[in-house]
C-alpha positions in Angstrom: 0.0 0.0 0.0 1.1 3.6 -0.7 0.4 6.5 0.8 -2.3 8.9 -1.4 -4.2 11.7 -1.6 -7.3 12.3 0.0 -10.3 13.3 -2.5 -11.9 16.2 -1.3 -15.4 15.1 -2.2 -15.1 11.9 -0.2 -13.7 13.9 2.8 -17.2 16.3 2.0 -19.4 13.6 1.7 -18.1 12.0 5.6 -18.3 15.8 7.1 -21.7 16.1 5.7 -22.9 12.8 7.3 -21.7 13.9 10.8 -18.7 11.7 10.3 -15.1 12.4 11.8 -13.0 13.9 9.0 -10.7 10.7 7.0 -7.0 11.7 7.7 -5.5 9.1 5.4 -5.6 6.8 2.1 -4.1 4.5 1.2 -3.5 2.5 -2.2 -2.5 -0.4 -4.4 -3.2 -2.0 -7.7 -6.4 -3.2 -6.6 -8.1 -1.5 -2.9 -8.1 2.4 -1.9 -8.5 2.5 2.1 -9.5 5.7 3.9 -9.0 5.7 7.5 -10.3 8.1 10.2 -9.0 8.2 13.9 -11.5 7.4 16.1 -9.4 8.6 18.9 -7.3 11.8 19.1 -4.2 9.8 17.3 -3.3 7.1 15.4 -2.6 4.4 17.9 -5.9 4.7 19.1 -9.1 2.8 17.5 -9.1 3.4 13.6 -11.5 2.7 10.8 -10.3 1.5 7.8 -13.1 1.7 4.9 -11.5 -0.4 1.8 -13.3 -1.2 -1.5 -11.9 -2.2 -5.2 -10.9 1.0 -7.2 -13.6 -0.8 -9.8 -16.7 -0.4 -6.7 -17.6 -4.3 -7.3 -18.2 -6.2 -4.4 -15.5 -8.3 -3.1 -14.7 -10.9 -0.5 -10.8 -11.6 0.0 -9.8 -12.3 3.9 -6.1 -12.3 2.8 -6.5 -9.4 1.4 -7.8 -7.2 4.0 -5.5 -9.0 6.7 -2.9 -7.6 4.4 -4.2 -4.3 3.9 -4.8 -4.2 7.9 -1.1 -5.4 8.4 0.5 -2.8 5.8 -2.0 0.3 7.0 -2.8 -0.2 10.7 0.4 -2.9 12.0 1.5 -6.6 11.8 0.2 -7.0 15.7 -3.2 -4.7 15.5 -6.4 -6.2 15.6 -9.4 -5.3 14.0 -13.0 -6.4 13.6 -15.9 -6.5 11.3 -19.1 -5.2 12.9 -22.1 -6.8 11.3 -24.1 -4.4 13.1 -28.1 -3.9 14.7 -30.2 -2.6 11.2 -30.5 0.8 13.1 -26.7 1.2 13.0 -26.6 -0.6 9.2 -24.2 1.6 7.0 -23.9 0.2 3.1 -24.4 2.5 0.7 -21.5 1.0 -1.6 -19.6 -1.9 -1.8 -17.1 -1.1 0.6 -16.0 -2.7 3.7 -15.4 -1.5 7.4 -12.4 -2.8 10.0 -12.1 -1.4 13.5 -9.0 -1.3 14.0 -8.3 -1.4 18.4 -6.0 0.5 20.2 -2.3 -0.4 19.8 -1.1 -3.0 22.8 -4.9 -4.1 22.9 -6.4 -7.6 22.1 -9.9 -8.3 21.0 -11.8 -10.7 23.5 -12.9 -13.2 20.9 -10.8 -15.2 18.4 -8.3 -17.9 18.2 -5.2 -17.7 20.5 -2.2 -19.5 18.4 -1.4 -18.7 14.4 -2.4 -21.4 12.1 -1.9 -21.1 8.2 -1.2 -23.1 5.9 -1.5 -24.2 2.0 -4.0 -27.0 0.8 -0.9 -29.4 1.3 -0.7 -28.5 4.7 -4.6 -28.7 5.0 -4.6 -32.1 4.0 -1.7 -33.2 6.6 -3.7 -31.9 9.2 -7.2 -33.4 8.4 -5.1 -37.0 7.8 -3.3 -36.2 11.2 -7.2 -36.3 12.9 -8.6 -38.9 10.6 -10.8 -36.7 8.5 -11.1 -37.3 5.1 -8.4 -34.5 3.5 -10.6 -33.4 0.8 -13.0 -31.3 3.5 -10.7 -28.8 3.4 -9.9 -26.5 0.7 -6.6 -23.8 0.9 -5.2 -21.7 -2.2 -1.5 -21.0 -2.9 -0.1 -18.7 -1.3 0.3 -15.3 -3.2 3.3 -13.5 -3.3 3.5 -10.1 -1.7 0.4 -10.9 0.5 1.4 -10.6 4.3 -0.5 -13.5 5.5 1.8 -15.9 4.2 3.9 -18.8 6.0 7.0 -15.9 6.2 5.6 -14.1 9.3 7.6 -14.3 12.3 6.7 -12.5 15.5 10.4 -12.1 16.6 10.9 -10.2 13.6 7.9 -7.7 13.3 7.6 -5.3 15.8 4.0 -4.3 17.6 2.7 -1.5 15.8 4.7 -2.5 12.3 3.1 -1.0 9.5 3.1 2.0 6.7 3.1 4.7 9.9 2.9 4.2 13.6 
């Protein structure tokens, strides 16, 4: 992801709707993100808004893992609010990460890293006595930060385009 410029119209249009202004964007070859402290600075609780320069809807978890990692830090979390209909935003297809304070955890979710390829899939499942073809992995793709090169030791906390 590199750093962009912020289109005045968007930052009009979030204003208008009561929103906090959007103090960054970020691109690549396929997502823009727009994110807007929700706290008075960036290690506090950001929102990252990303969608397809196209506007088609799309579905990638490694890709918004990696987009989390290279905006927001290797070790922040963030969540996806499927929210109560009276709090329902989705006037395009774009999609919405909280991102929690730096140094924080999110109550919920899995407590060791497990990744793998469909190879590695199929190990495991074989390992438990499960037939191997109930799981399905893709390839890894290069330049994608979820990958099998991650290494705590070598990534610090708040790792990512700015802290």
């Amino acid at each position: 992801m590199r750093e962009g410029t912020i289109n005045p119209d968007a930052q009009a249009t979030l204003m208008s709707i009561g929103e906090g202004p959007m103090v960054e964007v970020w691109y690549n070859d396929l997502y823009e993100c727009q994110v807007r402290y929700l706290g008075a600075t960036r290690g506090q609780t950001l929102h990252l808004s990303i969608k397809l320069h196209t506007r088609a809807p799309v579905r990638d978890w490694r890709h918004f893992q990696a987009i989390k990692n290279e905006v927001a830090g290797w070790e922040r979390e963030a969540i996806e609010l499927f929210p109560a209909e009276s709090r329902l935003v989705d006037g395009a297809n774009q999609y919405h990460l909280f991102v929690v304070p730096a140094g924080e955890k999110v109550a919920i979710g899995f407590h060791e890293r497990a990744v793998g390829t469909q190879a590695d899939t199929e190990a495991e499942l074989r390992s438990r006595g499960i037939d191997p073809r109930k799981g399905r992995q893709r390839d890894w793709q290069p330049g994608i930060s979820t990958g099998p090169d991650y290494r705590p030791s070598t990534r610090s906390p708040t790792e990512g385009r700015r802290n």
